[in-house]
C-alpha positions in Angstrom: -30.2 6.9 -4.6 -30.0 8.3 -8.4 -32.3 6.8 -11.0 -31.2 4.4 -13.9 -30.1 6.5 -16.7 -31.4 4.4 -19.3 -35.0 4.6 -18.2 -34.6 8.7 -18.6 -34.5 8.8 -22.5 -34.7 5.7 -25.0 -31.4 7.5 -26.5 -29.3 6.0 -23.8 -30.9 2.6 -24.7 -27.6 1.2 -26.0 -26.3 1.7 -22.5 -28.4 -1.3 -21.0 -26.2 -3.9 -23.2 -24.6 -6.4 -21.0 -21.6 -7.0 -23.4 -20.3 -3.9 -22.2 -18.6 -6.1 -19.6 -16.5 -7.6 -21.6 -14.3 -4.9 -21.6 -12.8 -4.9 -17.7 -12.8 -8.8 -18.2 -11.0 -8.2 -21.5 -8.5 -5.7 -19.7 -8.0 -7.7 -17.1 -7.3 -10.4 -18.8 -4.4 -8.7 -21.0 -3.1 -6.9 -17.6 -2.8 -10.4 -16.0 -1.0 -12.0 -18.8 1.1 -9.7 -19.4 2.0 -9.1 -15.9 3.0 -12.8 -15.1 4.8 -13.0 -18.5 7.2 -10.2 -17.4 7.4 -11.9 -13.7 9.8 -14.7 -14.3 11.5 -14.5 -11.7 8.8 -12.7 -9.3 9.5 -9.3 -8.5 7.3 -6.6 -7.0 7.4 -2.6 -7.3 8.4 -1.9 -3.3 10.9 -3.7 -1.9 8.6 -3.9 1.2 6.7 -6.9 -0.4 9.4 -9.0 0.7 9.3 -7.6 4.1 5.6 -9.7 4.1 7.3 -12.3 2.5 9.7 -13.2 4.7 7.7 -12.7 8.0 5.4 -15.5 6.3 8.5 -17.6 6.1 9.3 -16.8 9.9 6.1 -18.0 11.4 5.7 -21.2 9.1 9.5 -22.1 9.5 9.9 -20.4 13.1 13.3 -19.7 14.3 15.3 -15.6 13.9 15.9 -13.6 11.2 18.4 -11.8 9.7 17.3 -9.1 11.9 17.1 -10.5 15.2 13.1 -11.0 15.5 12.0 -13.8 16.4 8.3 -12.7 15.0 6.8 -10.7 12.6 8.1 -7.1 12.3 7.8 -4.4 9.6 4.5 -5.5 7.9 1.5 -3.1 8.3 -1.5 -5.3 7.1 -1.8 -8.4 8.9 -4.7 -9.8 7.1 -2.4 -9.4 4.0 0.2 -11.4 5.8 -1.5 -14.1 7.0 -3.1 -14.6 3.6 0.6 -14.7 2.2 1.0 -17.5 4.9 -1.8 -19.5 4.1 -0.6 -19.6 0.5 3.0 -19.9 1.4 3.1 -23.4 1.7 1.1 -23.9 -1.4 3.2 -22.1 -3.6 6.7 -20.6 -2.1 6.0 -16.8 -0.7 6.9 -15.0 -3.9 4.7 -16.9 -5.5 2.2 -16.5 -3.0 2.4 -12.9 -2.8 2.3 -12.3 -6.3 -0.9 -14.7 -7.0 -2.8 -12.7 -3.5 -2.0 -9.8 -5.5 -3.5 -10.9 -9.2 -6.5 -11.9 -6.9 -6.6 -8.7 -4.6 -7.2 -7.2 -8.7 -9.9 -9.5 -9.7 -12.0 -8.5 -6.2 -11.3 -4.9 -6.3 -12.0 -4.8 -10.4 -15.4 -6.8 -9.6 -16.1 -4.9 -6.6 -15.8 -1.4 -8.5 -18.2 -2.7 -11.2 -20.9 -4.3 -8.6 -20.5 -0.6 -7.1 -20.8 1.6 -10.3 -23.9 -0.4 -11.7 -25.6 -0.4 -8.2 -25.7 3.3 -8.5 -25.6 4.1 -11.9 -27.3 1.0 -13.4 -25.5 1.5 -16.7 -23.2 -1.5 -17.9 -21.7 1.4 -20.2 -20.5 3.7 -17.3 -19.6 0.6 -15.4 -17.9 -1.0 -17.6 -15.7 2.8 -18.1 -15.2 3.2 -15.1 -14.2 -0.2 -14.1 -11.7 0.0 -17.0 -10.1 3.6 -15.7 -10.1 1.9 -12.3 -7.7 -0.6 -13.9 -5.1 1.8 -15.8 -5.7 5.4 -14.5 -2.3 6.4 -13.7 -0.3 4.3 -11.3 -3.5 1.8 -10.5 -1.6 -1.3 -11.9 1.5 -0.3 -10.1 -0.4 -0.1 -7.0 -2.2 -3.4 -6.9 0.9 -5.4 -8.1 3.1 -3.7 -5.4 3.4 -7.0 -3.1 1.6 -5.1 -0.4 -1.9 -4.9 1.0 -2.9 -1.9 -1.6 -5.3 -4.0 -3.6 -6.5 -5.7 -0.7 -7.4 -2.4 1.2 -8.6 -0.8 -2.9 -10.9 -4.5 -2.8 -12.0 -3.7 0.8 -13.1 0.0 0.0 -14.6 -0.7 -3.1 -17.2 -3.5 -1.7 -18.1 -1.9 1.8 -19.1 0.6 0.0 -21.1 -1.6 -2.8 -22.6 -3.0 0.6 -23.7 -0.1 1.5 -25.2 1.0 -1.1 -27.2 -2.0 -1.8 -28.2 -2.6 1.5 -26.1 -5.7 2.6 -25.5 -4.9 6.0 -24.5 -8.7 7.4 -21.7 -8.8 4.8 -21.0 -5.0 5.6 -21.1 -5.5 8.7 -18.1 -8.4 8.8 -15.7 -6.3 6.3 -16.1 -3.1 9.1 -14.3 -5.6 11.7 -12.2 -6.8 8.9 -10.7 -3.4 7.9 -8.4 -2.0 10.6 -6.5 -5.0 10.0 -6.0 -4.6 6.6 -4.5 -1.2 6.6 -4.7 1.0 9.8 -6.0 4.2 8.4 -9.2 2.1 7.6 -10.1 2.2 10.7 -11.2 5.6 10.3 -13.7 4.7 7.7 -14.9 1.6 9.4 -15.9 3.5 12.9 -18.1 6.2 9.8 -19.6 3.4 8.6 -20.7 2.0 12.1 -22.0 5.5 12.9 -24.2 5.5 10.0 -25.4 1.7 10.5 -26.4 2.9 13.8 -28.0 6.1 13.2 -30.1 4.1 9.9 -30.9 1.1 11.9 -31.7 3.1 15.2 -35.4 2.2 15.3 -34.5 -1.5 14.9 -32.1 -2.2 18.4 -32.3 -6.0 17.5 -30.5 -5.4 14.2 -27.9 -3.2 15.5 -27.1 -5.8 18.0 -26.4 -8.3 15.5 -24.5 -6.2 13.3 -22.2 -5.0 16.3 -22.1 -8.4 16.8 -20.5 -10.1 13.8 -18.0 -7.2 12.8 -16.8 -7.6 16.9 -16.1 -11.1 15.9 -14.0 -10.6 13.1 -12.4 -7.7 14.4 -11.6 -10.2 17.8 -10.9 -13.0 16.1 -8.3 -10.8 14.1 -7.2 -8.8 17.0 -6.1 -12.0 19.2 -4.7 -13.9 16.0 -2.5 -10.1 15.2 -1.2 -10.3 18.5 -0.4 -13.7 18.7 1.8 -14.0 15.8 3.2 -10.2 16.0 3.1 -9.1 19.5 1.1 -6.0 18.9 -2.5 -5.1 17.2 -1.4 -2.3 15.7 1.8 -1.9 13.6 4.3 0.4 14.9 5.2 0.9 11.1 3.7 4.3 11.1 5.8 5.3 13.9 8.8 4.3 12.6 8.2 6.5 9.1 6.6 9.1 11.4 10.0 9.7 13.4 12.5 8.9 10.0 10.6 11.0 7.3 9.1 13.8 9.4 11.2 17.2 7.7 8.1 19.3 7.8 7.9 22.2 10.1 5.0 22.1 12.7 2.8 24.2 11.3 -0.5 22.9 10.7 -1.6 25.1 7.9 1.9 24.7 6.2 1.6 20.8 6.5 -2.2 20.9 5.6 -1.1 22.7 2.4 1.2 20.0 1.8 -0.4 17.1 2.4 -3.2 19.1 -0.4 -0.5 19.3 -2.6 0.8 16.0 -3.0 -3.3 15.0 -3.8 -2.9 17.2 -6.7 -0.1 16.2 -7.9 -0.9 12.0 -7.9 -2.3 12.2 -11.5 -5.2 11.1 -9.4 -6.3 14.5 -8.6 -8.9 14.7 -11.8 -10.3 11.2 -10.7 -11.0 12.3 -6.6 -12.5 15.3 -7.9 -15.8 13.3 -8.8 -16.0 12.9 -5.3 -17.4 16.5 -4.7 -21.0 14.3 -6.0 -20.8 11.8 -3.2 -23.0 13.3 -0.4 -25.8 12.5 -3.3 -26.0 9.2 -2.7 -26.8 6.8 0.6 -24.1 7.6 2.9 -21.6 10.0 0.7 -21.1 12.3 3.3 -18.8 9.7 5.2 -16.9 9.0 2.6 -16.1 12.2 2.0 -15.7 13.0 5.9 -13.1 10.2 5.5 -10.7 12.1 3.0 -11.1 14.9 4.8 -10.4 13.4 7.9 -7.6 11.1 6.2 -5.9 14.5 4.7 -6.1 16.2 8.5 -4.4 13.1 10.2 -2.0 12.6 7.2 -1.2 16.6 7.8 -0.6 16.2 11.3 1.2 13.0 11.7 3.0 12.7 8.2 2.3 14.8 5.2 4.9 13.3 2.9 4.1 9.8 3.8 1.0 10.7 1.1 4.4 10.8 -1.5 5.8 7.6 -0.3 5.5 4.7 -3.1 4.3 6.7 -5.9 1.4 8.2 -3.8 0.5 4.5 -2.9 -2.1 5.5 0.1 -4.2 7.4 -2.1 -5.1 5.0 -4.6 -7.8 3.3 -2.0 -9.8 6.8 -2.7 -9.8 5.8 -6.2 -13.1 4.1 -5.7 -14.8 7.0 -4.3 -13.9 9.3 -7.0 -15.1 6.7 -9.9 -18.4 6.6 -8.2 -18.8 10.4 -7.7 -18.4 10.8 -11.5 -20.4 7.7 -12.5 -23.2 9.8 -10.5 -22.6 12.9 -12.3 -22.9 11.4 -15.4 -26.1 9.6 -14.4 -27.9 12.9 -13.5 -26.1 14.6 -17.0 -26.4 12.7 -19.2 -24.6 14.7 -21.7 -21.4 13.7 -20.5 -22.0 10.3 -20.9 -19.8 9.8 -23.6 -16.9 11.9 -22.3 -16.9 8.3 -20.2 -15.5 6.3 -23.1 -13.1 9.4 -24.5 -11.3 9.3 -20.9 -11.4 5.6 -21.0 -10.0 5.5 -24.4 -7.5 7.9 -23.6 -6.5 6.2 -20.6 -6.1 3.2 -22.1 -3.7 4.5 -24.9 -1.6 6.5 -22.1 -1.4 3.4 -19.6 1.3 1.4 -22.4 3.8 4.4 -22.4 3.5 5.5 -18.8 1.6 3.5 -16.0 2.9 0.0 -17.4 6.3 1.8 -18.1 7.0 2.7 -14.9 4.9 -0.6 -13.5 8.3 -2.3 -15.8 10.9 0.1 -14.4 10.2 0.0 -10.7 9.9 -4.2 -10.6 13.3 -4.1 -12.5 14.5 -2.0 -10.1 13.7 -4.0 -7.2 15.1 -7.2 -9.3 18.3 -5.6 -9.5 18.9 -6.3 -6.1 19.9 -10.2 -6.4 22.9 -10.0 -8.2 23.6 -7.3 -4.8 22.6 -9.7 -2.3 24.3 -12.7 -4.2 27.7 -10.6 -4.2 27.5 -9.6 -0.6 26.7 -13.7 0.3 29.3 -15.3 -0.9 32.1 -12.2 -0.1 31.0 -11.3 3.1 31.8 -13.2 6.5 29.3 -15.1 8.5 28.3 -12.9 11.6 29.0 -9.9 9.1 27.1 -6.1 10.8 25.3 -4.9 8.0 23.6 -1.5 7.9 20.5 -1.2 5.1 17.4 1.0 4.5 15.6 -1.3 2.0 14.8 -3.7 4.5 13.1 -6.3 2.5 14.8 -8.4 -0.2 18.4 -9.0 1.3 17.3 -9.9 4.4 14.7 -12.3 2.6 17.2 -13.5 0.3 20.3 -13.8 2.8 17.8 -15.7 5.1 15.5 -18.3 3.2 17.4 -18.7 -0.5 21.0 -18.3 0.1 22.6 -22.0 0.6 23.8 -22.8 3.2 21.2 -19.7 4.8 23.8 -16.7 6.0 23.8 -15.7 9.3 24.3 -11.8 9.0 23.2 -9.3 11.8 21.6 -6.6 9.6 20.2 -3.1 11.0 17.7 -1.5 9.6 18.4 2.1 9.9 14.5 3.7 9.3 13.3 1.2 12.1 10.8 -1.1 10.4 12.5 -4.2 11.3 15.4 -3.0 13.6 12.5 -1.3 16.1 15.0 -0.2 18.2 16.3 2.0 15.9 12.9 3.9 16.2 14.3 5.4 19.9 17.1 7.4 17.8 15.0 8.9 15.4 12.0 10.2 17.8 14.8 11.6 20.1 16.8 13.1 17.6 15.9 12.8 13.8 12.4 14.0 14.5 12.6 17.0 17.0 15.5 18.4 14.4 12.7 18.0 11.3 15.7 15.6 9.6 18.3 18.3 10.0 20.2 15.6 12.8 19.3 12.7 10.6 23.1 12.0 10.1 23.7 11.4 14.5 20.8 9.6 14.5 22.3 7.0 11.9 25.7 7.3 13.5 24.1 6.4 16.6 22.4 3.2 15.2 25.8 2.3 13.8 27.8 2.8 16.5 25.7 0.8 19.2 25.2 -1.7 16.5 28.9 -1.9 15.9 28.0 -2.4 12.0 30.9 -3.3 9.7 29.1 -2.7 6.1 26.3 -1.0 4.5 24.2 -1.5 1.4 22.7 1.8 0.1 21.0 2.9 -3.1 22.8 5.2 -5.2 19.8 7.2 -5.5 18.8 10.7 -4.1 17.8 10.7 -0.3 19.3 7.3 0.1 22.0 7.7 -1.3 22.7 10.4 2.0 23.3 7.7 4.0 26.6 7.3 2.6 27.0 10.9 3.6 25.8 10.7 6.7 28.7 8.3 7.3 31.1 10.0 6.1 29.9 13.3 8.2 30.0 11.7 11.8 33.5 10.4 11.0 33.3 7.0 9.4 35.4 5.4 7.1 33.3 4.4 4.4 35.1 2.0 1.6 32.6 1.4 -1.9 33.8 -2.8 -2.4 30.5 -3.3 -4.7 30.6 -0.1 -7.2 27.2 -0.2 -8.7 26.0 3.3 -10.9 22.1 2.7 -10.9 21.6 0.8 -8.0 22.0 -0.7 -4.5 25.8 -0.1 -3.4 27.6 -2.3 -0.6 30.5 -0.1 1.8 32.6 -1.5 3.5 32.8 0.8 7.1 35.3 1.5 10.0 34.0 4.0 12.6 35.2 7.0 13.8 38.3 6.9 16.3 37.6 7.5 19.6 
């Protein structure tokens, strides 16, 4: 464990001051207000978010949705979705999800200080680096997505604040806790046993207990996941896995891939810090866990690491705050390069993470007008084909009065799983080249009659797709910056 820095030289003196925490409550504070100022009505930055949303609404209200599920489907984090449930009732599921996320903030803000001044002891540093934790690139973005991001940046950021200090009850309950929050956590939580175990190994007794409680959780949370979903494990990753893979299977080509995505994250200069890690209690798991995150990532899915502005890579944040915090309390010269990066961070967040934090939620908000066109135009019973699977089949479902009754498809498989089959037997083997019979497929067997697809870049193919297996495919809902609605006759036999 590094020393305090102020106790090194009484020139760092100023850097005990408590006040310095008013600045990550102060920045907080603004990002908060100004983020439910802008939210009226709710929207989120991935069109997922509504995924979560309604599956809460299926298991308080029961019944089938849009989709044909009679439970939960499409959601990876199911600690994030029950919490959405549990607030549901409360507060309507947009609301829900967005007030989880504003809170998923507050713990992952207060959990990167606690973790920062443990090891550094400096309010100042803390106080930067909880600030830079807040508005470094695409951070904001990330924790108001609607998803489980904050929850599993909140998660990281205080098992490893437990660790540090020595909590290992409370450590110990957040390691069962984890898998269930997002899957890839998993990987850190079975490091983080291993190192328990190994610390504690004179002290059987203790390890017993500690086994013990996160084995509760992790039960308690298995049995409830499978209850509700029908799996403990969310087969979202497959379904990506089989659409997205374009990569050719060679490991050093995908290695380099998934490398180069990290770098260009804007997050790159921040994980560097993490180079200082294996100086402190532990740090050589947490870097073991990037490495072994980028490996996995490079063998399963490289450009998943793209997917949602880069969204699985922010939970490293953490890791990389601390490594510099820890080079800054062995040199102490760079001390106040701390408060030029937070300053300039803070001037660049208005005009580009906020920017885009605006753009993305309008986007996604763009799609009622879409979904209130295709209600009250298309037929009861309609077949509709869609990609973004979250907010029409939300909207069609739980807002539209009387409810529609459409049978959509979802063509990537998140909430249509049986689309999944096509894609692993022909989208994936063909690395994407055989995309276009694998969505023909879907649409044929599912005998779909319309599709809504985004006029954008590799959704926008879709259309194409269509077109290239032989369907008539009609635009009735023109739309130049957004989601389109076709109207679709297939191919003659």
């Amino acid at each position: 464990m590094v020393e305090k820095l102020e106790n090194t030289t009484g020139k760092w003196s100023y850097l005990d001051n408590k006040y310095w925490l008013i600045l990550p409550i102060f920045t907080f504070f603004i990002l908060s207000i100004e983020t439910v100022s802008h939210n009226n009505p709710i929207s989120f930055s991935v069109d997922d978010a509504w995924i979560t949303i309604a599956n809460a609404e299926l298991i308080l209200h029961g019944g089938m949705d849009n989709y044909g599920n009679t439970i939960p489907s499409g959601a990876t984090s199911s600690v994030h979705l029950f919490l959405v449930t549990l607030l549901a009732p409360l507060f309507g599921g947009p609301q829900a999800s967005f007030l989880l996320g504003v809170v998923c903030a507050a713990l992952y803000a207060v959990g990167l200080w606690r973790l920062l001044f443990s090891v550094c002891r400096s309010p100042f540093l803390s106080a930067c680096g909880t600030v830079v934790g807040l508005l470094a690139s695409l951070t904001w973005w990330q924790l108001m997505n609607g998803l489980e991001t904050g929850l599993a940046m909140a998660a990281v950021a205080w098992a490893v604040y437990f660790l540090q200090s020595q909590r290992n009850r409370p450590l110990a309950f957040l390691i069962g806790a984890m898998p269930f929050i997002r899957p890839e956590l998993s990987v850190l939580s079975l490091f983080l046993i291993f190192y328990l175990s190994w610390t504690l190994r004179h002290n059987f007794s203790e390890i017993v207990k500690l086994i013990s409680s996160l084995l509760s959780v992790a039960i308690v949370l298995g049995i409830l996941t499978w209850y509700f979903t029908g799996h403990i494990i969310s087969p979202t990753a497959t379904a990506k896995a089989a659409y997205f893979n374009e990569v050719q299977p060679n490991f050093n080509k995908r290695l380099t891939l998934a490398f180069n995505f990290v770098t260009e994250s804007r997050l790159s200069y921040f994980l560097a810090g993490m180079v200082m890690l294996p100086t402190l209690r532990g740090g050589w798991i947490y870097l073991a866990y990037f490495i072994v995150f980028l490996i996995v990532s490079a063998i399963t899915l490289p450009v998943a690491l793209f997917h949602n502005e880069y969204r699985y890579l922010y939970t490293f944040v953490p890791f990389g705050l601390l490594g510099w915090c820890t080079m800054a309390t062995y040199a102490r010269q760079i001390v106040p390069v701390f408060a030029i990066v937070m300053v300039c961070v803070a001037m660049i967040f208005p005009t580009q993470g906020w920017v885009d934090y605006l753009a993305a939620t309008n986007w996604n908000r763009a799609q009622k007008p879409v979904a209130e066109w295709a209600e009250q135009n298309l037929p009861d019973g309609a077949r509709i084909l869609i990609h973004d699977a979250g907010y029409f089949g939300w909207h069609s479902r739980y807002v539209a009065t009387p409810p529609r009754k459409f049978v959509i498809i979802d063509v990537v498989g998140l909430k249509t799983p049986s689309a999944i089959h096509y894609h692993e037997q022909i989208t994936a083997p063909s690395r994407g080249q055989d995309r276009w019979k694998a969505v023909d497929r879907i649409a044929r067997d599912n005998m779909v009659q319309y599709a809504i697809i985004a006029n954008v870049g590799f959704w926008g193919d879709i259309e194409q797709y269509l077109r290239r297996a032989g369907w008539t495919v009609e635009l009735i809902y023109p739309n130049r910056v957004g989601y389109q609605i076709f109207k679709l006759t297939p191919p003659q036999k």
